[in-house]
C-alpha positions as CSV (number, residue, x, y, z in Angstrom):
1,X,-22.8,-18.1,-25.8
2,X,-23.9,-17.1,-22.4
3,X,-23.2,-19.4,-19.6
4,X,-25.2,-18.8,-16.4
5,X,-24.5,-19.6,-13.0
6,X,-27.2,-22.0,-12.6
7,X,-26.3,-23.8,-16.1
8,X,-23.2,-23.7,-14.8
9,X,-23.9,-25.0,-11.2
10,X,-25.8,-27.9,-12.9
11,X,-23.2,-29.2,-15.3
12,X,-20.4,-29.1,-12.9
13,X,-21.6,-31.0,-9.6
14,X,-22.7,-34.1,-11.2
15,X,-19.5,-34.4,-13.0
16,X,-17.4,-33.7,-10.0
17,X,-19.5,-36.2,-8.2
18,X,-19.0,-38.7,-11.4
19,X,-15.1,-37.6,-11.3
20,X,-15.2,-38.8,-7.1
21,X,-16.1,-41.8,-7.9
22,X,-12.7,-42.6,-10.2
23,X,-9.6,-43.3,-8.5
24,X,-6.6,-41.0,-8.2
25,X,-4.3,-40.5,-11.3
26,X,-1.1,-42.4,-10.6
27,X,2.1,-40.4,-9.9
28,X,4.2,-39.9,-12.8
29,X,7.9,-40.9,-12.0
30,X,10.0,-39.9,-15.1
31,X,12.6,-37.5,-14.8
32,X,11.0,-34.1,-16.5
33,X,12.3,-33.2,-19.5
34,X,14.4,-29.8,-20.3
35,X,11.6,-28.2,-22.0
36,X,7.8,-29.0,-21.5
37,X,5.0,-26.9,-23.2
38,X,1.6,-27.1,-20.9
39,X,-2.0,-25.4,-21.2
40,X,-5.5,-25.6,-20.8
41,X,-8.7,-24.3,-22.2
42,X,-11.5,-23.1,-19.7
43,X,-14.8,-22.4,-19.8
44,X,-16.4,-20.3,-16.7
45,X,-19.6,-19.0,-16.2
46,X,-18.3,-15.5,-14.9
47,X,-14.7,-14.1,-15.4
48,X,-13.6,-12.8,-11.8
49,X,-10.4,-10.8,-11.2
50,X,-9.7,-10.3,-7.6
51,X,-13.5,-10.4,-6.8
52,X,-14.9,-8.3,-9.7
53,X,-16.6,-9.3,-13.0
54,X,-14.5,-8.7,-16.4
55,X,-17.0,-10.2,-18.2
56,X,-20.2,-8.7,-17.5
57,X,-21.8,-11.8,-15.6
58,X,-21.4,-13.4,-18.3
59,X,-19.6,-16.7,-19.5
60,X,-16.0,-16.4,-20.3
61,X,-13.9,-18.4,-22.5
62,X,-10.0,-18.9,-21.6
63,X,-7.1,-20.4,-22.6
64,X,-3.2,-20.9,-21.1
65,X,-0.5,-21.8,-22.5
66,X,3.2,-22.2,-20.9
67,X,7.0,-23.2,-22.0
68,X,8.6,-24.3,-18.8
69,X,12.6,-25.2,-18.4
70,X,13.5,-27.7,-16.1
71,X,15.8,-25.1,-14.3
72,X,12.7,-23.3,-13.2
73,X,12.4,-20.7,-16.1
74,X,9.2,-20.1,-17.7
75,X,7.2,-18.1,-19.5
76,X,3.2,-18.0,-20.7
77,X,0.3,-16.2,-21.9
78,X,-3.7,-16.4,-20.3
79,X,-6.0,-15.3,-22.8
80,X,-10.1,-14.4,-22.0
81,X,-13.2,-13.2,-23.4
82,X,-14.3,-10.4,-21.2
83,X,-17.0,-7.6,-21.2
84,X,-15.5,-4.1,-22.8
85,X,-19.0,-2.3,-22.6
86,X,-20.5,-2.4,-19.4
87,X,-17.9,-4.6,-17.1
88,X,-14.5,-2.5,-18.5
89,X,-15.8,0.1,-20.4
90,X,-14.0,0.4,-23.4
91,X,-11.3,-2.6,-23.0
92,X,-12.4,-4.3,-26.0
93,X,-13.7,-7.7,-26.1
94,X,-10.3,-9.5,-24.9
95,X,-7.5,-9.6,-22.5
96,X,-4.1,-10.9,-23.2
97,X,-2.2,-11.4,-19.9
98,X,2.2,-12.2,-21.0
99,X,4.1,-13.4,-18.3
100,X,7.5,-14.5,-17.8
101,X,9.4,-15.9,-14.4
102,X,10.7,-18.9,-12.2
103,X,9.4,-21.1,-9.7
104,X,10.8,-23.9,-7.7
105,X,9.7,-26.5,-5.2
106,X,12.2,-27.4,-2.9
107,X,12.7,-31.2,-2.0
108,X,12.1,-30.0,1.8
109,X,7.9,-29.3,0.6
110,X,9.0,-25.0,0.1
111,X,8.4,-22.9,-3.2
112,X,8.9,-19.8,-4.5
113,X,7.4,-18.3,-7.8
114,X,8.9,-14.6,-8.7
115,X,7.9,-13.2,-12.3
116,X,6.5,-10.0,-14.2
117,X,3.1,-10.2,-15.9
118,X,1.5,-7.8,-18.6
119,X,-1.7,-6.9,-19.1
120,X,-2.7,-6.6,-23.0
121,X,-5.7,-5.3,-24.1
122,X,-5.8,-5.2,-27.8
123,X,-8.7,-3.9,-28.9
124,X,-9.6,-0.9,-26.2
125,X,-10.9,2.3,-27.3
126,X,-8.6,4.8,-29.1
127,X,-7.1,6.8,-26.9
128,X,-7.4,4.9,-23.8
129,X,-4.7,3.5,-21.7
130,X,-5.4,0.3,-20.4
131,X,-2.0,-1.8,-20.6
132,X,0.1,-1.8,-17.3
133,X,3.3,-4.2,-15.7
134,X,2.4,-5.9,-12.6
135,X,5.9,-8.0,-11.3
136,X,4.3,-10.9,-8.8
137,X,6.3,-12.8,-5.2
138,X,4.8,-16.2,-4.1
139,X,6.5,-18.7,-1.4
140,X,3.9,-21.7,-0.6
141,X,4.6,-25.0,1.5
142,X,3.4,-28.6,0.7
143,X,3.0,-30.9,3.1
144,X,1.3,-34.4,1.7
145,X,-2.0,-33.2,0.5
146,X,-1.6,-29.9,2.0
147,X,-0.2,-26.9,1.0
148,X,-0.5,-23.1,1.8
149,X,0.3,-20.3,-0.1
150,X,1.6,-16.3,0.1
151,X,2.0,-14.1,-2.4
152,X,1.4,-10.2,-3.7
153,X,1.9,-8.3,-6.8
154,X,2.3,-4.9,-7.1
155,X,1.7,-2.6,-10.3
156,X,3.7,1.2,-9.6
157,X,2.7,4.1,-10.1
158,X,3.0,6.4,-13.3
159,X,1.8,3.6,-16.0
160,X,-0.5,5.3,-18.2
161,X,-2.8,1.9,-18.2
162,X,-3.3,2.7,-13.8
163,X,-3.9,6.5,-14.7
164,X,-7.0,6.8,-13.0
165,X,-6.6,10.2,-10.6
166,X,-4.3,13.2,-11.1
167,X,-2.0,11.5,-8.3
168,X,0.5,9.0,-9.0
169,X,-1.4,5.6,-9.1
170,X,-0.3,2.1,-8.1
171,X,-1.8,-0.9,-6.4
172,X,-1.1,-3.7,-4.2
173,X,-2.3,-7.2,-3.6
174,X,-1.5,-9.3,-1.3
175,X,-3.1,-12.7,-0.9
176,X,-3.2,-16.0,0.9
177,X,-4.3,-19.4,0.1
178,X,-4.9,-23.2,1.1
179,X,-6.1,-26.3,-0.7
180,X,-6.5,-30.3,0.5
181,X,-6.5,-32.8,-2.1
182,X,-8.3,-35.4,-0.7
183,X,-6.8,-38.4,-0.5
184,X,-8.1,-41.2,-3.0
185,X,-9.7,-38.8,-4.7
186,X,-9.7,-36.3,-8.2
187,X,-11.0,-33.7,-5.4
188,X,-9.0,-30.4,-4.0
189,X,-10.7,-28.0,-1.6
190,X,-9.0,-24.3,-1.6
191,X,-9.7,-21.4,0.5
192,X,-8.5,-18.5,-0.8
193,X,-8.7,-14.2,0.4
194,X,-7.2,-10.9,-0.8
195,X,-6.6,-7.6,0.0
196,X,-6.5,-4.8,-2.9
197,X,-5.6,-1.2,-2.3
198,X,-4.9,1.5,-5.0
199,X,-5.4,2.1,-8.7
200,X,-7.7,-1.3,-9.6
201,X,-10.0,-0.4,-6.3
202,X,-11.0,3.0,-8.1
203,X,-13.5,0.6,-10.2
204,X,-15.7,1.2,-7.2
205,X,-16.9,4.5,-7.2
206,X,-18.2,4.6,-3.8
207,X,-15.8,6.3,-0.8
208,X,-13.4,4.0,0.7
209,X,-14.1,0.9,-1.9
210,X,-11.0,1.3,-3.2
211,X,-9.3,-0.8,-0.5
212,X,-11.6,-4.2,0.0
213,X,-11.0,-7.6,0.8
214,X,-12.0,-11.0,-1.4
215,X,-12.1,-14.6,-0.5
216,X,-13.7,-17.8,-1.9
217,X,-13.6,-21.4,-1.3
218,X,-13.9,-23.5,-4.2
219,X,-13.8,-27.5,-5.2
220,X,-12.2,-29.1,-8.0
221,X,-12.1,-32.7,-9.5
222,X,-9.5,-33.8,-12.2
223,X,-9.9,-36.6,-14.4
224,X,-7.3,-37.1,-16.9
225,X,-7.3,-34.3,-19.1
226,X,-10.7,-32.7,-17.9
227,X,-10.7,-30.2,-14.5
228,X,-14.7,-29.0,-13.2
229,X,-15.3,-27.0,-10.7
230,X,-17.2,-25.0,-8.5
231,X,-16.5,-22.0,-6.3
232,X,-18.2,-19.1,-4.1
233,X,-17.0,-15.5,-3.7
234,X,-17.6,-12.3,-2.0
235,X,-16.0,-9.4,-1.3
236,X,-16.7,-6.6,1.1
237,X,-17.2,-3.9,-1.4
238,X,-20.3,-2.0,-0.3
239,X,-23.6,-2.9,-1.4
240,X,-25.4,0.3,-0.6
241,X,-28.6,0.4,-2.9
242,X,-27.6,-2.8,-4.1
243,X,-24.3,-1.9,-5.8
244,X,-22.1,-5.1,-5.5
245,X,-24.6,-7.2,-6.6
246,X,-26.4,-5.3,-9.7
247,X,-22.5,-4.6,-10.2
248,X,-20.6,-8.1,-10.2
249,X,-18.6,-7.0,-7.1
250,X,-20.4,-9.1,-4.5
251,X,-21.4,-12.6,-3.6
252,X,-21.8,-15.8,-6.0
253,X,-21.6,-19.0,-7.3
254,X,-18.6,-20.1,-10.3
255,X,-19.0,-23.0,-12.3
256,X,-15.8,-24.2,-14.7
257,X,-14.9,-26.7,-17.2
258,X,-11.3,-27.3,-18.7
259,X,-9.5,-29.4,-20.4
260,X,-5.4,-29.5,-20.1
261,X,-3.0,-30.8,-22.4
């Protein structure tokens, strides 16, 4: 099914706007348990990755699911739908991200996520690599309804899934975040921008693309189980002749729907 932004755009503000109007969820207060298994399953009308489409424009469906310790120890898997024609040529139909790690949240408002994610495609082409490590650094700060956020991950060079050029390919990201839950309200505004340089950048085939910058701002409403929301990006990828756009690298408007459990 193909879920455009404007179909997208339509479904989600009236039920943030109905979400609003609830009031906040209260805080749970029991003590976690030693083991807890989380997840969610997400509809979006465009898979984005660091700016560019993965799924051709298209909608997306995804799905997480995470075992986390109490200790801080966790591991997971994100599953999507994504475009292996056009968007990633011959990726397949699906991605299959494994992940492992630990994060903690201080009692003085400071965290820190450190972990190692793979990227699984399992139905590429013959004969193409696609598959490549990418180990991930966060530290963030909460402060009420506040928080900000730091991170980068870094893929090295010599994986056969970043083996783009005849040189040794890797790539960095570096990122930076901020959200604001409202207070009284299901509603959290983030702010979000990235930098890429390296191996993913060479998507862009035009001179100097392959370092470029992506930010959003986006607004979500919870209630209960059920997350919507609604986000623009852009990046500065060039849009000469109308590349970023006719390509799914430049500016537009996100719509989601999920349910967690």
């Amino acid at each position: 099914m193909r879920f455009t932004t404007l179909h997208a755009g339509a479904l989600v503000l009236p039920v943030i706007a109905l979400l609003a109007a609830l009031p906040a969820a209260a805080q749970d207060t029991a003590p976690p348990p030693p083991v807890r298994i989380t997840g969610n399953v997400t509809l979006v009308s465009d898979y984005r990755f660091r700016g560019l489409t993965e799924s051709g424009e298209d909608g997306a469906a995804q799905a997480t699911l995470n075992l986390n310790s109490a200790s801080g120890f966790y591991v997971g898997t994100f599953v999507s739908t994504i475009d292996g024609k056009v968007s990633l040529p011959g990726y397949g139909g699906g991605e299959i991200d494994l992940y492992g790690g630990y994060a903690k949240t201080m009692s003085n408002g400071i965290g820190v996520d450190v972990g190692l994610l793979y990227y699984y495609y399992p139905d590429h082409a013959r004969g193409l690599n696609t598959d490549y490590f990418e180990p991930y650094a966060s530290i963030s700060y909460t402060i009420g309804p506040v928080s900000a956020e730091l991170g980068g991950t870094y893929a090295w060079g010599g994986q056969k899934g970043l083996d783009f050029t005849t040189g040794n390919d890797d790539n960095l990201y570096l990122y930076g975040e901020a959200s604001l839950g409202i207070p009284s309200t299901p509603i959290t505004l983030k702010g979000h921008v990235g930098h890429t340089k390296g191996a993913l950048g060479l998507y862009n085939p035009l001179p100097g693309d392959d370092k470029y910058w992506d930010w959003s701002v986006s607004a979500t409403a919870t209630g209960g189980p059920l997350t919507v929301g609604v986000s623009y990006l852009d990046t500065d990828i060039s849009n000469a002749g109308g590349f970023a756009q006719r390509h799914g690298r430049g500016a537009t408007v996100l719509g989601s729907v999920g349910v967690a459990f």
